[in-house]
MMTF fields as JSON, N, C-alpha, C and O atoms, coordinates in Angstrom:
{
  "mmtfVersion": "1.0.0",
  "mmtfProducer": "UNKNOWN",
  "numBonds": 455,
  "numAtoms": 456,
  "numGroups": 114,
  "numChains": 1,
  "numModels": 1,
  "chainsPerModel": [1],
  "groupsPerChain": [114],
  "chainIdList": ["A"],
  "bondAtomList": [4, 2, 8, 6, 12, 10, 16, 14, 20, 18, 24, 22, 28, 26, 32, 30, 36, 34, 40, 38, 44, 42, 48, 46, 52, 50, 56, 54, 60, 58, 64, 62, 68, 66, 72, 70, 76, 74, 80, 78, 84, 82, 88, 86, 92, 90, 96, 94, 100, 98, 104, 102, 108, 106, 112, 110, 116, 114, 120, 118, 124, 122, 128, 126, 132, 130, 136, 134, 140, 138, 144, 142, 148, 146, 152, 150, 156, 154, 160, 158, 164, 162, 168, 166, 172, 170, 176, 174, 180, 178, 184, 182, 188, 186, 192, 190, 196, 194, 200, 198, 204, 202, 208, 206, 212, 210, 216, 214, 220, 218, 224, 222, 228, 226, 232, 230, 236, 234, 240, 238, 244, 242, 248, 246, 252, 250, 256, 254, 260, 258, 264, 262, 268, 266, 272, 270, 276, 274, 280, 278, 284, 282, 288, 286, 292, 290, 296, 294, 300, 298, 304, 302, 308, 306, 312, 310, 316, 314, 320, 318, 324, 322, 328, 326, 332, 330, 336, 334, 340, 338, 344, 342, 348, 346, 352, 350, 356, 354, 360, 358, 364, 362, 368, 366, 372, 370, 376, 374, 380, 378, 384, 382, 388, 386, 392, 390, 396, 394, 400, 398, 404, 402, 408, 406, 412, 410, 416, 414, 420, 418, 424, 422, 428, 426, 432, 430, 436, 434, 440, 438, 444, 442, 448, 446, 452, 450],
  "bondOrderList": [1, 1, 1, 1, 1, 1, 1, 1, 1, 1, 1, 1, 1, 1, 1, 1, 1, 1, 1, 1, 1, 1, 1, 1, 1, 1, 1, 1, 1, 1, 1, 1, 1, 1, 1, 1, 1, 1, 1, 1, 1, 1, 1, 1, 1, 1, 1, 1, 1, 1, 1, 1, 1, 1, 1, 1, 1, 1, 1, 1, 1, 1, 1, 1, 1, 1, 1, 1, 1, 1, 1, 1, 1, 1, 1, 1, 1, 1, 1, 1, 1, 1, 1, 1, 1, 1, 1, 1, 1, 1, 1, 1, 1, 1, 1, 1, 1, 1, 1, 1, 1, 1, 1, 1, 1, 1, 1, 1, 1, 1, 1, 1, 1],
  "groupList": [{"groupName": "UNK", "atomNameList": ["N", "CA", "C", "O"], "elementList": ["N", "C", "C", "O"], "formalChargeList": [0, 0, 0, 0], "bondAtomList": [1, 0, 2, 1, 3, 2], "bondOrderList": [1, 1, 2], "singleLetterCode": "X", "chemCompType": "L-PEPTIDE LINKING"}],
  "groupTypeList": [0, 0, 0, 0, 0, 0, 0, 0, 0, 0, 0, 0, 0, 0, 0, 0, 0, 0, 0, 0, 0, 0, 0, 0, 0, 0, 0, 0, 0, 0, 0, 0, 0, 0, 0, 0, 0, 0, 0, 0, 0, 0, 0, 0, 0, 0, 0, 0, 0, 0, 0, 0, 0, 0, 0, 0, 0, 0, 0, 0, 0, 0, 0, 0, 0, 0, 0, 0, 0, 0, 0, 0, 0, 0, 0, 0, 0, 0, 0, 0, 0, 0, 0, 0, 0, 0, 0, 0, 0, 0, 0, 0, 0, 0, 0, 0, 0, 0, 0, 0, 0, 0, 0, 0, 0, 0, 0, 0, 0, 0, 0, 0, 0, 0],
  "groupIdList": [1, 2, 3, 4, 5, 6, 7, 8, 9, 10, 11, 12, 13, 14, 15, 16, 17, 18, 19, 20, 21, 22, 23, 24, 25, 26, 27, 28, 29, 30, 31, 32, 33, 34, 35, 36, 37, 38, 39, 40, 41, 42, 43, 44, 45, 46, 47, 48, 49, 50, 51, 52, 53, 54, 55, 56, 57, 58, 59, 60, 61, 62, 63, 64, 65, 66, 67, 68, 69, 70, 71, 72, 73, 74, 75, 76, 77, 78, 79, 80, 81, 82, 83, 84, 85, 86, 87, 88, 89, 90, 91, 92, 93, 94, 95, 96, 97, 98, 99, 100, 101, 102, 103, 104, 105, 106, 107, 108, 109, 110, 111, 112, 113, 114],
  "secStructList": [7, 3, 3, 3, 3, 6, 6, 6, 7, 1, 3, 3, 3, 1, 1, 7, 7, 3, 3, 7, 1, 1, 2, 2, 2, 2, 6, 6, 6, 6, 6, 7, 1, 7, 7, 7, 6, 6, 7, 7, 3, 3, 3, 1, 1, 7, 1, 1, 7, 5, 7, 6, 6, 7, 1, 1, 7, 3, 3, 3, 3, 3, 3, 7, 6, 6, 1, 5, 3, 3, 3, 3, 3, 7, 1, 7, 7, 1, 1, 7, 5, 7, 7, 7, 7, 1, 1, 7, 1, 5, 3, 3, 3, 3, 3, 6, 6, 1, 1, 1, 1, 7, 7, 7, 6, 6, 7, 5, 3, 3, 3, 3, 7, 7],
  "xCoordList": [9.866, 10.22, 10.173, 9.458, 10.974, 11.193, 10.625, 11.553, 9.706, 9.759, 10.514, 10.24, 11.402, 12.31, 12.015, 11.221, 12.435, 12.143, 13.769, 14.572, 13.497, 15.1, 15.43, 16.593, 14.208, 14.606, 14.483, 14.506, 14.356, 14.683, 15.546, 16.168, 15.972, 16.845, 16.184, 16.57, 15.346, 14.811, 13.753, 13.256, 13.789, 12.473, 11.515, 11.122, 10.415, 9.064, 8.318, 7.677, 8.29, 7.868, 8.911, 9.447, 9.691, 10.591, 9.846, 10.564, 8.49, 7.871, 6.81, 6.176, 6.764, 5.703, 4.792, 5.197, 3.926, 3.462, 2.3, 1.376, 2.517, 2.041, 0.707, 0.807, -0.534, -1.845, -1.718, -1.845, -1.514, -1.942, -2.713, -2.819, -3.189, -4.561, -5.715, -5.693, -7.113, -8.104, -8.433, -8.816, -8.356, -8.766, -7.905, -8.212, -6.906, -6.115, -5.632, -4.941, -6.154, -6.78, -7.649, -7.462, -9.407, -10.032, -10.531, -11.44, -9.567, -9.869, -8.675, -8.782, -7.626, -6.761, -6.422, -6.176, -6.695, -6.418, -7.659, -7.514, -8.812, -10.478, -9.732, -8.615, -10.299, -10.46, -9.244, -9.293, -8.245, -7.596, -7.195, -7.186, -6.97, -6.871, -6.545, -7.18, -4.991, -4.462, -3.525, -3.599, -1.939, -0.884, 0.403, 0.563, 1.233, 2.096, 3.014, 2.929, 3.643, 4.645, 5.639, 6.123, 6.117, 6.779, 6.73, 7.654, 5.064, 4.346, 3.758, 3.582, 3.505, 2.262, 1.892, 2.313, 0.979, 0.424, 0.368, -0.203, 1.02, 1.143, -0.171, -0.59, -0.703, -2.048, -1.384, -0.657, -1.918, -0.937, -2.342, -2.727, -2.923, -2.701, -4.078, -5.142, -3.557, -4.871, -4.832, -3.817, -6.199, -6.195, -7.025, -7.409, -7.536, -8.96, -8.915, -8.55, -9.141, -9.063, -10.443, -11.015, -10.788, -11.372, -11.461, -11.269, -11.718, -11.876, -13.393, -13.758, -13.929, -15.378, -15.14, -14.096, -15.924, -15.723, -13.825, -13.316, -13.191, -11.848, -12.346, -13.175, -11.395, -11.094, -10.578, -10.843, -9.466, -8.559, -8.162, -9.17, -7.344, -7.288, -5.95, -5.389, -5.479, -4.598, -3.94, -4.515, -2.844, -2.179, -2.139, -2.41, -1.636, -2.006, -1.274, -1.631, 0.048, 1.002, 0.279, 1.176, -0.153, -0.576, 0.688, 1.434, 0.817, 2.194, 1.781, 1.07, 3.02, 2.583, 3.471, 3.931, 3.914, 4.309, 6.038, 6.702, 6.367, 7.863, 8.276, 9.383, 6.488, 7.012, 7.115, 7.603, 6.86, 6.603, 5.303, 4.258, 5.471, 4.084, 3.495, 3.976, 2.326, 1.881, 0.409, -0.15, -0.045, -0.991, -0.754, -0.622, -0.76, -0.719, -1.772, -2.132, -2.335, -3.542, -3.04, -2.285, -3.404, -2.554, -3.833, -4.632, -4.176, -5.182, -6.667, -7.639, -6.806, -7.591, -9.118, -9.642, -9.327, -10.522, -10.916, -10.503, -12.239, -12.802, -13.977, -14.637, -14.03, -15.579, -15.471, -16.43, -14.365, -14.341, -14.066, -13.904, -13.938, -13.5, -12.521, -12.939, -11.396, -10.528, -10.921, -12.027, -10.127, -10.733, -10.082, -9.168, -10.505, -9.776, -8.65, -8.828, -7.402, -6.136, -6.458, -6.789, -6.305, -6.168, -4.651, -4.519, -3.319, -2.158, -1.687, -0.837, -2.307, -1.804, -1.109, -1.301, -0.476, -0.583, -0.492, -0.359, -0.622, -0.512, -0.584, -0.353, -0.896, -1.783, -0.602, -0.435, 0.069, 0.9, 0.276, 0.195, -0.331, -1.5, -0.158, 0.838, -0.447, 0.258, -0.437, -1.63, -0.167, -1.188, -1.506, -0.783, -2.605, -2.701, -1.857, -1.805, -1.237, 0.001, 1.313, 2.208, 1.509, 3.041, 3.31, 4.534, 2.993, 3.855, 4.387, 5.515, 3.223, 3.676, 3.939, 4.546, 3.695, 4.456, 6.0, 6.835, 6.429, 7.631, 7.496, 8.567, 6.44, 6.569, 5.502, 4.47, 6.315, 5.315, 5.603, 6.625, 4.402, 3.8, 5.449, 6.1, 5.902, 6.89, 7.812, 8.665, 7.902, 8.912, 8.963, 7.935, 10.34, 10.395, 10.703, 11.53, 10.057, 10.316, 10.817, 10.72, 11.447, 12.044, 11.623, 11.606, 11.152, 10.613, 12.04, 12.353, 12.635, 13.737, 13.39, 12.649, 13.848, 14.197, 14.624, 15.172, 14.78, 15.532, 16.512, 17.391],
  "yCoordList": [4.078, 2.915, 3.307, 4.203, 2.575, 2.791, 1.919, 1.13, 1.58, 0.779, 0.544, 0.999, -0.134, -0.479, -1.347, -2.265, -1.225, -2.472, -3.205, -2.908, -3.998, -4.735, -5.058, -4.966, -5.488, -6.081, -4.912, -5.165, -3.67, -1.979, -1.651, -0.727, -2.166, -1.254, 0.606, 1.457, 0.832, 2.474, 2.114, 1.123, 3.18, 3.891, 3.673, 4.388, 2.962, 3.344, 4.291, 5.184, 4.267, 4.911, 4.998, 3.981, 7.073, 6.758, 7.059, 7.596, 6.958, 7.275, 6.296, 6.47, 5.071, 3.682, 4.362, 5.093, 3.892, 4.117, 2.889, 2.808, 2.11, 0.708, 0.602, 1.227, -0.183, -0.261, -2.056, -2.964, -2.091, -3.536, -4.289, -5.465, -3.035, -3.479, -3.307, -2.881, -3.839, -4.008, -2.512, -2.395, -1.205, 0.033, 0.515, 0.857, 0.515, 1.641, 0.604, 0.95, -0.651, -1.177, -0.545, 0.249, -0.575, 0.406, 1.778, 2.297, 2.077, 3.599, 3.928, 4.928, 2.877, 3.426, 5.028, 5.593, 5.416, 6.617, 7.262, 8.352, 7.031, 7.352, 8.94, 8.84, 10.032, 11.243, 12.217, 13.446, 11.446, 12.659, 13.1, 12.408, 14.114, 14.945, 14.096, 13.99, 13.533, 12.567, 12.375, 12.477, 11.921, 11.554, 12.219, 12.259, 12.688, 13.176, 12.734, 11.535, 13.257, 12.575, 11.751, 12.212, 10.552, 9.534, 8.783, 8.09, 9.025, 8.281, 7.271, 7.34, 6.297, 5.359, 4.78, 4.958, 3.873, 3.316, 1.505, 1.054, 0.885, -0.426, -1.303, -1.062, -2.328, -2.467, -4.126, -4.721, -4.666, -5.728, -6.748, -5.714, -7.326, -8.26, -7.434, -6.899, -7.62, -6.861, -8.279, -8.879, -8.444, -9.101, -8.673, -9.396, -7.172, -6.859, -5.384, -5.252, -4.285, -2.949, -2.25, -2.806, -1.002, -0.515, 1.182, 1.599, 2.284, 3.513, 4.464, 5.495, 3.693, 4.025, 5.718, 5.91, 6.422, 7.562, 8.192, 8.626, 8.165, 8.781, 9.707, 9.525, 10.859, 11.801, 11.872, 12.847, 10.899, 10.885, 9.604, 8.906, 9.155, 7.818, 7.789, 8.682, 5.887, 5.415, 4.785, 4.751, 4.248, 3.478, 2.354, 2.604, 0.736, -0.462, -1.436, -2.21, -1.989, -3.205, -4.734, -5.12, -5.066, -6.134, -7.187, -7.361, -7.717, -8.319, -9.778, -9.907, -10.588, -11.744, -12.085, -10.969, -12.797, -13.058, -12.989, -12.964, -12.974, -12.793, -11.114, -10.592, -10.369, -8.815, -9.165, -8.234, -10.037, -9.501, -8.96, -9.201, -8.327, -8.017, -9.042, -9.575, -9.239, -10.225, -10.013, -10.754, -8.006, -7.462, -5.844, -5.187, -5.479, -3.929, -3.2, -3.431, -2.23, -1.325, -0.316, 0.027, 0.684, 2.112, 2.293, 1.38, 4.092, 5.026, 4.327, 4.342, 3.832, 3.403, 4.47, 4.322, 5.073, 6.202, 5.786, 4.735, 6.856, 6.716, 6.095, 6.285, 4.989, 4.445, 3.238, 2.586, 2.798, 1.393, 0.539, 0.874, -0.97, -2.385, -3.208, -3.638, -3.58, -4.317, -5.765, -6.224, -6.431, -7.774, -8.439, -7.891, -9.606, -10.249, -10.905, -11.368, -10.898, -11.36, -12.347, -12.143, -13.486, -14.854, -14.756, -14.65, -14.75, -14.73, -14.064, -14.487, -12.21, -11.287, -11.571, -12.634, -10.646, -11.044, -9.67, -9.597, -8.501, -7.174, -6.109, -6.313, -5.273, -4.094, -2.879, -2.495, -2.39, -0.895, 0.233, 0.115, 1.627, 2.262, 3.144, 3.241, 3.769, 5.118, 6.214, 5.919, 7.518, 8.369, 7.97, 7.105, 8.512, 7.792, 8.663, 9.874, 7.481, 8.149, 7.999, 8.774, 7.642, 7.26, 6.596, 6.719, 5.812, 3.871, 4.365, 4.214, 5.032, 5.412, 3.838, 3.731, 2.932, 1.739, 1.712, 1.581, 1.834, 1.584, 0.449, 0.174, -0.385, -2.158, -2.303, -1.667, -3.992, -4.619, -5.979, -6.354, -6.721, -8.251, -9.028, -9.02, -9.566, -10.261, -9.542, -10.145, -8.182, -7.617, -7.552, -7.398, -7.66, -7.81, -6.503, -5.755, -6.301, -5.42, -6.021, -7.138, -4.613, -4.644, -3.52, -2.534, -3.395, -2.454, -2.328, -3.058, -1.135, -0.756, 0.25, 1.17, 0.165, 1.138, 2.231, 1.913, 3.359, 4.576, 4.282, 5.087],
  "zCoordList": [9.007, 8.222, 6.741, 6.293, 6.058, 4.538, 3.479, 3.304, 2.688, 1.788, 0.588, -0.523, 0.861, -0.705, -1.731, -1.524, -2.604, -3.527, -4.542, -5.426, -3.841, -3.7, -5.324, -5.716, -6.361, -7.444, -8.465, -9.669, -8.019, -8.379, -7.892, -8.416, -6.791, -6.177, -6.114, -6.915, -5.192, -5.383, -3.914, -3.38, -3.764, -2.747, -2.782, -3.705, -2.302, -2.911, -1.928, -2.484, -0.862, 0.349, 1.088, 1.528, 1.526, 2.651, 3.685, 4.529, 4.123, 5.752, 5.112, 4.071, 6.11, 6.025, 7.76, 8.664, 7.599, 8.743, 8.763, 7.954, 9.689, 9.579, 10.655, 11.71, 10.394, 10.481, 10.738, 9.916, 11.744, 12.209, 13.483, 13.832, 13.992, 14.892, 14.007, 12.852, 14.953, 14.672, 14.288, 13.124, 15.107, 14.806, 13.814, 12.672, 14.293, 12.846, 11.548, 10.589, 11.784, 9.898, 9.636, 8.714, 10.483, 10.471, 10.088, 9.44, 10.752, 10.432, 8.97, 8.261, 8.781, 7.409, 8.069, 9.135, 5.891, 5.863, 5.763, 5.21, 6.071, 6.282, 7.032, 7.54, 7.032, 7.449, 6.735, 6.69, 6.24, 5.641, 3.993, 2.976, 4.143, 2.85, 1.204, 0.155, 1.784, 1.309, 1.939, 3.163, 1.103, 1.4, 0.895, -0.325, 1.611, 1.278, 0.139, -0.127, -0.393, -1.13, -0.547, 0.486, -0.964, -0.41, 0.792, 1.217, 1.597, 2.751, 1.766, 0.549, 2.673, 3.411, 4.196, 5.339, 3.918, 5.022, 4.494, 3.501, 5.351, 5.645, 6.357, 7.489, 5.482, 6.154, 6.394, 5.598, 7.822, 7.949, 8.634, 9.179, 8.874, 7.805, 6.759, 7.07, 5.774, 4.562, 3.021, 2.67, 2.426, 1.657, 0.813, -0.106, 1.003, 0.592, 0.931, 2.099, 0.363, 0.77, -0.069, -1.007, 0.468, 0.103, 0.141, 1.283, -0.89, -0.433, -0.35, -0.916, 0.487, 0.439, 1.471, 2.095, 1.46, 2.126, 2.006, 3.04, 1.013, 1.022, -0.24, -1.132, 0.123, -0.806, -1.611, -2.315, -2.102, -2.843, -3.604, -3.703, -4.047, -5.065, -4.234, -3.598, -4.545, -3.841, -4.806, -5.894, -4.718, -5.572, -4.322, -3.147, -5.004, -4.245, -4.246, -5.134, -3.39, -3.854, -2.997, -2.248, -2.947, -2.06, -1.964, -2.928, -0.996, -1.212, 0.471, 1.467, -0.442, 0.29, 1.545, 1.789, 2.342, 3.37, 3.649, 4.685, 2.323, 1.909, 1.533, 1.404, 1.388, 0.655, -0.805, -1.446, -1.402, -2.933, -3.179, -2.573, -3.983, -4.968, -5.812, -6.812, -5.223, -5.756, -6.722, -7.531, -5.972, -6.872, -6.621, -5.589, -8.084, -8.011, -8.63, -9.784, -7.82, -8.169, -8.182, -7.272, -9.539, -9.625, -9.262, -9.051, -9.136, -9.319, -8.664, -9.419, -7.524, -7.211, -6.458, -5.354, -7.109, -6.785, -5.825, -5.335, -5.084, -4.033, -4.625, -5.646, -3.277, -4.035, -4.359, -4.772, -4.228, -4.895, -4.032, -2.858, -4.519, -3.851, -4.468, -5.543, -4.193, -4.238, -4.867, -4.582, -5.638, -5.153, -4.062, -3.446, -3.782, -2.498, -3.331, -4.458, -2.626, -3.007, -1.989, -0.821, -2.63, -1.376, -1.06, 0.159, -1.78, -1.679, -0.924, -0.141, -0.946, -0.106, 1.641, 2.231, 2.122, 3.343, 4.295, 5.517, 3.199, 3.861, 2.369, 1.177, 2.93, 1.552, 1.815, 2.972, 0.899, 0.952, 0.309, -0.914, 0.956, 0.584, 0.321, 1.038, -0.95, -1.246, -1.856, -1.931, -2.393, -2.955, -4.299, -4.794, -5.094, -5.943, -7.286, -7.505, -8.055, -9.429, -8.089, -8.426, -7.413, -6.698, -7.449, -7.5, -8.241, -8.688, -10.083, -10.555, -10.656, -12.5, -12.898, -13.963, -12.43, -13.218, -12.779, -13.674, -11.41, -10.915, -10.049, -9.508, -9.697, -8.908, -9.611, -9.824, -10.158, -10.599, -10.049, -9.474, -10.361, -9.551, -9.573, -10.617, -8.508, -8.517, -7.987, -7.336, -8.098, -7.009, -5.899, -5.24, -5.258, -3.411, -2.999, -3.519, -2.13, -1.309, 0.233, 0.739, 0.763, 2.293, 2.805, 2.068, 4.291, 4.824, 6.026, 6.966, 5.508, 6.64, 7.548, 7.204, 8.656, 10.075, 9.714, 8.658, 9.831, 9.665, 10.972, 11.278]
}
């Protein structure tokens, strides 16, 4: 799956890899290195994230039931806590420095099929 961002028109993630059971919300991206360039990980339903035990920093679109961005976290180190997005309705985990300031709050995204 692809994450786009429709009111960019551009890519944000071309390999989504989506987290919507109880375990693999869970477990996230907990055990690995990091993230490739142009992966992530789709946290469904997410309102609240955290990188306690990760290696690496994440960048963060939280987005609401329609796919906008409704909160963006660049550079989110290991170690930290989110706040709770009441709005959210699913979390898009990418590596951290993916975004540079390319989605911001109010943009839609579409998650396409290959």
């Amino acid at each position: 799956m692809t994450a786009y961002n429709l009111t960019r028109g551009r890519v944000v993630a071309s390999r989504v890899e989506t987290a919507d059971g109880f375990v693999s919300r869970g477990v996230g991206l907990l055990g690995r290195a990091g993230l490739p360039a142009g992966e992530a990980l789709w946290l469904v339903p997410g309102q609240s994230i955290h990188t306690f035990f990760m290696r690496f920093a994440i960048d963060a679109l939280f987005l609401d039931a329609t796919l906008t961005v409704v909160k963006v976290m660049e550079d989110m180190r290991p170690w930290r806590v989110s706040p709770w997005v009441s709005e959210a309705h699913s979390v898009l985990e990418l590596q951290g420095g993916a975004l540079q300031g390319a989605v911001a709050v109010g943009d839609r995204l579409e998650m396409r099929t290959a």
